[in-house]
C-alpha angles and dihedrals in degrees: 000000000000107000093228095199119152086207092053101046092037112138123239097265105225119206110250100193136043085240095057093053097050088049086051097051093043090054094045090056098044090046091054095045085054096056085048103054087053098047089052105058090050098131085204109038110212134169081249103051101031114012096042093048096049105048089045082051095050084038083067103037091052092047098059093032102059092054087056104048092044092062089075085063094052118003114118088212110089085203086054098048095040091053089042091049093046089050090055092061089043097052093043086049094050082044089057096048100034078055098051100050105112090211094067089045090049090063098041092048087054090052086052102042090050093092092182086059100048096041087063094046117098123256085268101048105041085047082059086059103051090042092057103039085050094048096051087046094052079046083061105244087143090060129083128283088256096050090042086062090054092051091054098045095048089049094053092053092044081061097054105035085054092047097053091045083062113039074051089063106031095054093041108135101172111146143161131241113221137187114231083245091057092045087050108149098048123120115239096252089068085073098051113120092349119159113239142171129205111244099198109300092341118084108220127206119223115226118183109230085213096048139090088246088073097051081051086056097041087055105037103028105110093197101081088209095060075058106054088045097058093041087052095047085060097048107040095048115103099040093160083060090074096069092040077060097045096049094044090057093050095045097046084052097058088040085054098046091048084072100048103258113124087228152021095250094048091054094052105044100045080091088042126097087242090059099190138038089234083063087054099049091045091060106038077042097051092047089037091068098035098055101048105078096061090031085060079043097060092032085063095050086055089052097058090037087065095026083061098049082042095058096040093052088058095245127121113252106234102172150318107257135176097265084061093055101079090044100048092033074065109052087039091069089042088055102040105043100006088249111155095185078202090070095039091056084058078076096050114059115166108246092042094054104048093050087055089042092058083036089056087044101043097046086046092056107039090253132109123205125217127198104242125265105207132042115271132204108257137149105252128029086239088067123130113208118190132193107214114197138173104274095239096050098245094125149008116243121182149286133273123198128208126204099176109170139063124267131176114256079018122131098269107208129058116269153139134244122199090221093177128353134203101266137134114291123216084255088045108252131121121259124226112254121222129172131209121219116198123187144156112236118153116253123262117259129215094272106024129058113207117280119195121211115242087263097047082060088053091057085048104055087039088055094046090051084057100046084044096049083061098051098047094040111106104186119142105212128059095209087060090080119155119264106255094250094066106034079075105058099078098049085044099047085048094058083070089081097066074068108052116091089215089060094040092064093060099039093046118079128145112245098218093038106013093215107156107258110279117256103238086052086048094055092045088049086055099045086052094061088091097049100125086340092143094050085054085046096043083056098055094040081051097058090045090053087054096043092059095036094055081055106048096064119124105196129047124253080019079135156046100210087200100044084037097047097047091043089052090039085054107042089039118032087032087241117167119193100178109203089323106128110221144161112195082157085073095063099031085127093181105078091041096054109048097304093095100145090346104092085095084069091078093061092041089061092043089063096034096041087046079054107060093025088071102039098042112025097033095042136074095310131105106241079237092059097043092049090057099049087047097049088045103039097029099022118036098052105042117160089001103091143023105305091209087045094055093042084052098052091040088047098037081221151041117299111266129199093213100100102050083045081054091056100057091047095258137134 
């Protein structure tokens, strides 16, 4: 029976003034000063006195924090953002000092000195224990007074330094202003309600360099130097950004050696499931090698593709550079397997899809969503909002929220926040989990409902496992998230299914007819999933290579992140940027926003979530099978439990790279 219960199904409440957002902050800091000044005078430190009261009291923080710091990446209301975006700097810096008070380390070091205790907690709580005891250590409370100021004030500038990369990104607004002969190649719905200024007698069309918009003109722009000035205009913006990174890697290294670590990477994944950075290296170096030799073959094959409509055209080929890969990618795929993304995206508009996507996942996991009845509270009228419950109505289990189309000052990617998870109230109880999902699609027009490209869909289906990986997790604790390596496994398994036919025929439908996508162009759209696969892999094993190289330095100064990001980019992911002058360096958001020494983590799940994709979702069992041994062995626990361990039991053995070597057509 449906628990019909007002406090289980209560929507995250978002601030709708500055003013609301400063008064939160301010309580959510009083509150947890309170809990630790009483923590802190406990004469016998026990779970039950200290540890429990902390982490319900950092259940709560985090849960109304995290609804006020999301609103800078997609309020409409410049107060609100800024205040959002300055809450977000006063609560880190409270974080950083409430974790380096020695007080609050001496009570949790007795609780886990005291062995009979421990020994008589559960898996999850003793784990609790260990986490936390770990986590105020690596923040030095071991070191001296003096090094423990350094710490701090390290920590405090990390902050800032991270905070102001992103708001950089995130409010770019760079864009170019081209002629309708310079944007020649276009289709004309690519005009449809596009801003534009006359520029003396020339009216010029405005393309965002952030926006999809700019990916449509990279692929369909005929004159190759409309291309290179709208590729230039995305990777040149943001050029404070270079020092903010500069300064970040310096600063992580001498954190790192404070402790003891030679470098920064050393110091992070010795609590991944990678556990060191050789690990890493083993494996980005491994599929480096093994993937270059096709990746020099394909990129051969882009080099005559655009060497042949040159040469036609009358004109001399001078070079393949990186503003030619999007459009020859593109006719690549056309060539070899007959694929015009143009005519797959006719199957994937927007609305359809992603009822089909949260269909695919529901069904999967033993859940069902519903569009909510009743107006909810959210930050901008365009707002979804979703009730997910168990399938067979036995409980209510959270809410997602979906804000699907650009904005200016909006987030301008496509990702997830964990707005409130399921863990242990104050009272005890457990909170409802709901999850917020920004992107950046274009609005519909009067003709035209949005139609996502096939990889769009594959964003798509990546942001919602990760929205979904919120809502089934029962951890009880929020400081038992899961290590970055494997948060990403279950987005990433779940991209299989963009691949599998079986899939395909319930996602694909055509948006004026809505016949299911033919067969034959199923299985084209299949074969072409190769077509310069190992150039898009190359890259990501790339980042994953600098990520790890700016962090292994051991001296300070030791390198230029923008020299050393455009050589490796270069000698690694075949990338050629001519006498363009760029800095991509300056908007790789990832390791300036919780992916330090953790890109490779994308790689790591590929191989893992191919792995049990394969054994587990295109063997013997039932989808339905396979779903509730993944929500109960991956899901559930999250952070809770030994990530190798859980891969293990949902596997029966040991993880293998044989079947993402299979999908790219390799042994």
């Amino acid at each position: 029976m449906i628990q019909d219960i007002d406090t289980l199904r209560s929507p995250v409440q978002f601030s709708t003034s500055a003013e609301d957002i400063q008064q939160a902050v301010e309580s959510a800091i009083n509150k947890s000063n309170a809990v630790i000044e009483r923590v802190v005078s406990e004469q016998a430190p026990t779970f039950k006195n200290t540890i429990e009261l902390l982490a319900k009291n950092n259940n709560e923080f985090r849960t109304v924090t995290r609804a006020l710091t999301f609103l800078q990446n997609a309020s409409a209301d410049e107060k609100i953002c800024k205040a959002s975006s300055k809450a977000d700097i006063i609560l880190d810096e409270f974080e950083v000092a409430r974790d380096m008070r020695t007080d609050v380390y001496k009570v949790v070091r007795a609780v886990y000195d005291n062995k009979d205790e421990m020994s008589q907690l559960d898996e999850e709580d003793r784990l609790l224990v260990e986490r936390l005891e770990h986590k105020l250590r690596a923040n030095g409370l071991q070191l001296t007074a003096e090094q423990r100021t350094q710490v701090e004030r390290v920590n405090k500038r990390l902050v800032e330094l991270e905070l102001e990369f992103i708001y950089n990104v995130d409010h770019a607004t760079n864009h170019v202003m081209l002629s309708r002969a310079e944007l020649d190649g276009l289709p004309a719905s690519f005009f449809e309600n596009r801003r534009s200024e006359f520029r003396g007698l020339t009216k010029k069309f405005i393309v965002l360099a952030q926006a999809a918009e700019a990916t449509a003109v990279l692929k369909h722009a005929t004159n190759e130097a409309t291309r290179k000035t709208v590729y230039v205009a995305q990777s040149s913006h943001c050029p404070k950004n270079i020092a903010l990174l500069q300064e970040a890697v310096h600063l992580r290294l001498e954190k790192a050696q404070l402790f003891g670590f030679a470098t920064y990477a050393d110091y992070v994944l010795n609590q991944r499931m990678a556990k060191t950075p050789a690990a890493v290296m083993e494996l980005e170096e491994s599929l480096s090698a093994k993937l270059r030799p096709l990746a020099e073959k394909e990129m051969a094959e882009l080099c005559a593709l655009k060497r042949t409509e040159v040469e036609a055209a009358g004109a001399v080929y001078d070079g393949f550079y990186e503003w030619d890969y999007i459009r020859y990618s593109s006719q690549a795929m056309a060539n070899q397997h007959r694929v015009d993304m143009d005519e797959i995206k006719e199957y994937f508009a927007l609305d359809s899809v992603l009822s089909k996507v949260l269909s695919l996942y529901t069904t999967t996991l033993g859940l069902k969503v519903i569009e909510a009845s009743s107006v909810l509270p959210v930050w901008h009228p365009s707002v979804k909002t979703f009730e997910v419950w168990e399938a067979d109505d036995s409980a209510f289990v959270g809410h997602i929220y979906l804000d699907l189309y650009e904005r200016e000052d909006k987030y301008q990617d496509i990702a997830v926040w964990p707005l409130r998870s399921a863990v242990v109230g104050e009272d005890g109880t457990r909170m409802t989990p709901a999850s917020a999902m920004l992107a950046s699609f274009s609005e519909p027009t009067e003709t035209t409902p949005v139609l996502l490209t096939h990889i769009n869909v594959k964003y798509l289906v990546h942001a919602l496992g990760h929205a979904f990986q919120n809502l089934c997790s029962k951890a009880k604790w929020s400081q038992l998230t899961a290590p970055r390596d494997f948060a990403e496994i279950s987005s990433q398994m779940f991209v299989q299914w963009v691949w599998e036919p079986k899939s395909l025929r319930t996602l694909a439908s055509h948006y004026q007819t809505g016949a299911t996508m033919p067969d034959e162009l199923i299985e084209r759209l299949v074969a072409s999933r190769n077509t310069s696969r190992a150039i898009r892999e190359l890259r990501q094993v790339f980042r994953g290579i600098y990520d790890m190289d700016i962090h292994r330095i051991t001296k300070a100064g030791a390198i230029d992140v923008v020299a050393h990001y455009n050589e490796l980019s270069e000698r690694v992911a075949l990338a050629n940027y001519g006498d363009a002058h760029v800095f991509k360096a300056a908007t790789f958001s990832h390791i300036m926003q919780g992916y330090d020494c953790g890109y490779y983590s994308f790689m790591w799940a590929s191989v893992i979530s191919a792995d049990m994709f394969s054994a587990r979702f295109s063997g013997q069992d039932s989808d339905a099978e396979a779903g509730a041994a993944f929500r109960s062995e991956i899901l559930q626990p999250g952070g809770a439990c030994d990530p190798s361990a859980s891969v293990e039991r949902f596997l029966g053995r040991a993880p293998s790279n044989r079947a993402f070597l299979q999908t790219i057509g390799l042994n």
